[in-house]
N, C-alpha and C positions, 0 to 999 in steps of 0.2 A: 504493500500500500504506500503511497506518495504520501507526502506531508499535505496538507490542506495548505493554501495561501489565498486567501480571502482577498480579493477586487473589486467588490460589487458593494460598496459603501454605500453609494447614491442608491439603491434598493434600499438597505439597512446598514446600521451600524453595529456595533455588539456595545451593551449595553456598559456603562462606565461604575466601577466598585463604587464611588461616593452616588452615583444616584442610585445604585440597587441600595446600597445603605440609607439613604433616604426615604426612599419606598417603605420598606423595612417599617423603621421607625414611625413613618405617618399611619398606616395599615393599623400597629399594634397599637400606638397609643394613642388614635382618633379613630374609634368606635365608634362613634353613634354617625345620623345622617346628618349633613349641616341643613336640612329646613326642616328636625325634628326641634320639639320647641323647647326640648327639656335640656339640663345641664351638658351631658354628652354631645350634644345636638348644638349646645350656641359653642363649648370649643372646639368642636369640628368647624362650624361657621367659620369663628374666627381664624380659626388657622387659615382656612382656604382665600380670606380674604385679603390676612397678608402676605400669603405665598403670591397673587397676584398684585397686590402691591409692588411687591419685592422683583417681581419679574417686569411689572411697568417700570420700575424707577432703569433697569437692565436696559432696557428696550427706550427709553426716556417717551414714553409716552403716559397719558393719564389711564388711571388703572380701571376703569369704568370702561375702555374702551377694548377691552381683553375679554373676549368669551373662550372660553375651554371647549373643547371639542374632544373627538375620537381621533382625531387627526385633520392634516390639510386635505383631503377628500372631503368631509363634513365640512372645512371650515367653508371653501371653496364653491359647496353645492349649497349654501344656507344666501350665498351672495345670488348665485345665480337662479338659486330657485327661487329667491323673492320676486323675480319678475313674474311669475307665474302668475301672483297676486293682482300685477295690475292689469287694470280693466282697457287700459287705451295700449295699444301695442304701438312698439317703435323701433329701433333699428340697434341691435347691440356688436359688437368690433369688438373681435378675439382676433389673436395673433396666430399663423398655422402651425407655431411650436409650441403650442399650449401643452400641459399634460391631460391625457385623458379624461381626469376629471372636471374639465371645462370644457375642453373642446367637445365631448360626447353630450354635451348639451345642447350644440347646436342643431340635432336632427328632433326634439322636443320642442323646442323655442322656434322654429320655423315652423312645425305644426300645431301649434297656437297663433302662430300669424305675426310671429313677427320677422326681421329680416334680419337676417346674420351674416355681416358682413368680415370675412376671412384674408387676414394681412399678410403678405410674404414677407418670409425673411431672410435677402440671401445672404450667404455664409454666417447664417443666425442671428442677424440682427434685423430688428424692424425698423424701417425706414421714419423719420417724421415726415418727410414730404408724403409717405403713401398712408398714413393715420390724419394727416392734415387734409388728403382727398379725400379721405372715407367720411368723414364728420359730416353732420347734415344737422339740420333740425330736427330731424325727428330720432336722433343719437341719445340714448336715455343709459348705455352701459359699458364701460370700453374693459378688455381685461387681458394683461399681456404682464406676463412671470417676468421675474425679475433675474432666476438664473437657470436656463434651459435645462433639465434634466437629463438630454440625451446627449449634447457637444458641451454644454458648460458654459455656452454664450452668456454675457452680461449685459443685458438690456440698460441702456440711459435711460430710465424709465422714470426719473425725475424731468429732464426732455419731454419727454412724451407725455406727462403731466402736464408738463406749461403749453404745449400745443394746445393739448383739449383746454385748458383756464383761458387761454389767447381766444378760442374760439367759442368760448360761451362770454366772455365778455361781449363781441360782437353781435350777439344772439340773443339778448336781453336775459344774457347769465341764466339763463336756464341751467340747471345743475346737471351734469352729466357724472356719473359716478365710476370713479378709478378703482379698477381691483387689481391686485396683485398676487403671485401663487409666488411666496417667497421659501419656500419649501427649503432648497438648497442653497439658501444664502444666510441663513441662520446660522450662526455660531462658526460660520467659516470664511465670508467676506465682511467688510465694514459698510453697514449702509444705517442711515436715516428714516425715518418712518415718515417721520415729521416734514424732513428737508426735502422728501422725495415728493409730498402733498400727497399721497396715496387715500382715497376715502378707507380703503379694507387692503385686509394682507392675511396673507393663510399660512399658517406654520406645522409642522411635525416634531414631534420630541426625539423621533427614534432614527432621524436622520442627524443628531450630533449627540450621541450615543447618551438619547436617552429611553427611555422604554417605548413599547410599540404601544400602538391601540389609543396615545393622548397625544393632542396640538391645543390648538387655539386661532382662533380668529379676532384680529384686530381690525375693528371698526367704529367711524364716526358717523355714519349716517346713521339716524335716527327714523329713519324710512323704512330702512330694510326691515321687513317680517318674513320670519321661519316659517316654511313650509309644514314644519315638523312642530305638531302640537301634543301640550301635555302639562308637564308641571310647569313651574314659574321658575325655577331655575334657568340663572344665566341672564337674569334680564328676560326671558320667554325666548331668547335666541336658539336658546341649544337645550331643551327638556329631557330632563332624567338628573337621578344621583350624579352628583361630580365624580371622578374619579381620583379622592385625594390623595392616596397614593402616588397613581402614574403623575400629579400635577405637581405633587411633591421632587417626585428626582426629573420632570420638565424640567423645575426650577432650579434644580442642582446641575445639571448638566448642561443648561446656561449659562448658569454662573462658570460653571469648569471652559466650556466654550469659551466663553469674551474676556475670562484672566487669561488665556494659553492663545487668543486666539493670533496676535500677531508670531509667533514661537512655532505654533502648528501650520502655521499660513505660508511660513518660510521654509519648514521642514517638507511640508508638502510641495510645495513648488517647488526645491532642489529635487524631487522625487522625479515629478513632471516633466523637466527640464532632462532629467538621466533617460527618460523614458523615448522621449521626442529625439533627444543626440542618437541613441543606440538602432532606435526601428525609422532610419530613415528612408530602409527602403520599400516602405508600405504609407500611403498616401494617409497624412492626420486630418482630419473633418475636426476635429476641436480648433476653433482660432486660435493663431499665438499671440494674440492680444485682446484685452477684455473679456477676458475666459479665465471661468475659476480654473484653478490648478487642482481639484477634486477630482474631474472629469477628464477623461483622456479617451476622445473616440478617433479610434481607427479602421483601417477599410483593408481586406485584402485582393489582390486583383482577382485569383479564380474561385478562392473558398468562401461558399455561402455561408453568412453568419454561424446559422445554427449548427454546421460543421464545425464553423473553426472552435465553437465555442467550447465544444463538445470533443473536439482534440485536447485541448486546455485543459480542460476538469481531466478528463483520461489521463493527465500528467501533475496532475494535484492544484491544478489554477480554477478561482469560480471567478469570471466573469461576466458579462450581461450581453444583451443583444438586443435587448429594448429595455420601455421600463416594466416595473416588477408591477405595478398599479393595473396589466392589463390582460385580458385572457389570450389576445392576439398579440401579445409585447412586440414580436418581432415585425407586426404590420403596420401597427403603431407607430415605432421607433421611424420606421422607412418614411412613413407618411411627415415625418417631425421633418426629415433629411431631404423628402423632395419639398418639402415650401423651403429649405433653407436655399434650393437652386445646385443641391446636389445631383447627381447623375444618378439613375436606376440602378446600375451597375455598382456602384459604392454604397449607395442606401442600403442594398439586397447584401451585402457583403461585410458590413459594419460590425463591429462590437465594442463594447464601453467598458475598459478601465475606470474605477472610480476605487480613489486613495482615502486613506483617513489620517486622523493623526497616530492611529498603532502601526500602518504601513511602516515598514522596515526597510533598508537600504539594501541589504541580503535577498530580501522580498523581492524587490525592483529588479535586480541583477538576476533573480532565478528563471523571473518571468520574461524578461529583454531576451533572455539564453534560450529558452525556450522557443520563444515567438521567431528568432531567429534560425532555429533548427528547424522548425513546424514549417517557413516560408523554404526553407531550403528541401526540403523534401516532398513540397507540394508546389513547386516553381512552375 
């Protein structure tokens, strides 16, 4: 048996000792539920209230504006499913590298009658002049990630915010509402919430090693209404028990992210930078600029994805071929590749390195070795 060497970060992280400790700790010694009314019940409350606290002051945004979720799928489907609500339909502007769970909304949202308009992005970024054509009056939702799941692209998406303000100013400021799938730029690049002007922003915990199954949604529209009814929990955004636990080691494994995060952010990029030197002779689809150093997608010229991936793991490598969010991952992934203005041929062929801060230098050298004998014996 091969040693296992884990590549597939951007799916999952492995969970980090201070947030499982965490966990831990919140499970045994808050018992009760926080909207039971009795003692157990108000310091369960309180905890949960300044665990989000704690995690707005992290985020510097106001902590009223944080709902807990199952993750960025929930947080992400609470934004776009509130149009569902409204009664007047209008025209909403996704980007074509959205992750799944936005962009699989568009075949719903057009059979309600509204119009969905789909942004290209070539070599993974969305243009402002082609978001500044799409804008219309009857533009009521625009939603475009902040860092591409499949190449690692880094949307200006603070840009693209002041486009849509530019163009509701002229429009009698009618509000148009910014959403963001910031999934993979938590606890591993440096952004703004604030500076960005973002209405919402959708998070995961277990993409910077913290547990599966809990995120959060960050939002200031007081508009948006959940699809999802039930208890009053969350502001009524997001209904059911909190999960204090999982929001317990969120908040620890935040915390761990944003003290290490320029340390890991370095370590990972010397990782990046080894990887791109060594496999230069297989075409990289990750940009060399404005692209997290997390992500690292490459193309091989004859072997279809899910072979070459499949040669890897048969050699103790897990790495990905789309995302893990989809049942079709690998069609998905392609579909991400051809709005980037990639070629069939490279999309169908693709797979995604994704680094963490446990990636090892050892690690990187095994896999370069590897990928380098795999391309020589299937030339």
């Amino acid at each position: 048996m091969h040693e296992i060497r884990y590549f597939d970060n951007a799916a999952t992280t492995s969970i980090s000792a201070a947030a499982l400790d965490a966990y831990t700790k919140a499970v045994e010694h808050y018992r009760g539920n926080p909207s039971s009314l009795h003692q157990e019940g108000r310091e369960a409350k309180a905890f949960l209230q300044q665990t989000r606290e704690n995690i707005a002051g992290l985020l510097g945004v106001d902590a009223a504006a944080l709902t807990f979720t199952s993750g960025a799928t929930e947080a992400n489907a609470i934004i776009l499913s509130s149009l569902i609500w409204k009664e007047r339909k209008g025209q909403v502007i996704l980007s074509g590298i959205e992750h799944p769970s936005v962009s699989e909304y568009s075949r719903l949202l057009k059979q309600l009658g509204w119009k969905v308009t789909v942004l290209p992005a070539p070599r993974g970024f969305v243009q402002k002049e082609d978001l500044q054509r799409a804008l219309s009056s009857e533009t009521r939702m625009v939603s475009i990630m902040l860092v591409n799941n499949v190449t690692g692209s880094i949307q200006d998406v603070g840009g693209l915010v002041e486009v849509v303000r530019t163009f509701e100013a002229g429009h009698n400021n009618r509000k148009i509402h910014f959403h963001t799938d910031a999934t993979q730029a938590l606890g591993k690049i440096r952004f703004d919430l604030k500076s960005m002007g973002v209405d919402s922003a959708a998070f995961s915990a277990h993409k910077l090693h913290g547990p599966r199954g809990v995120g959060m949604l960050y939002n200031t529209n007081a508009g948006i209404e959940s699809l999802s009814r039930g208890g009053a929990q969350e502001q009524g955004l997001r209904p059911g028990t909190e999960n204090l636990g999982g929001i317990a080691a969120m908040h620890q494994a935040i915390k761990e992210g944003f003290s290490n995060l320029d340390e890991n952010f370095e370590q990972v990029s010397s990782l990046n930078r080894y990887l791109r030197d060594r496999l230069t002779f297989l075409p990289v689809l990750s940009p060399p600029e404005n692209c997290s150093p997390y992500i690292l997608t490459l193309s091989h010229p004859t072997l279809p994805s899910e072979v070459f991936t499949r040669l890897l793991f048969d050699q103790g490598f897990c790495v990905s071929s789309g995302s893990a969010c989809s049942n079709n991952a690998k069609q998905k992934s392609q579909g991400v590749l051809s709005a980037m203005a990639f070629s069939p041929q490279l999309a169908k062929n693709s797979i995604r390195i994704s680094l963490s801060k446990d990636t090892t230098e050892h690690d990187a050298e095994a896999l370069a070795l590897t990928i380098t004998h795999l391309n020589l014996e299937h030339a």
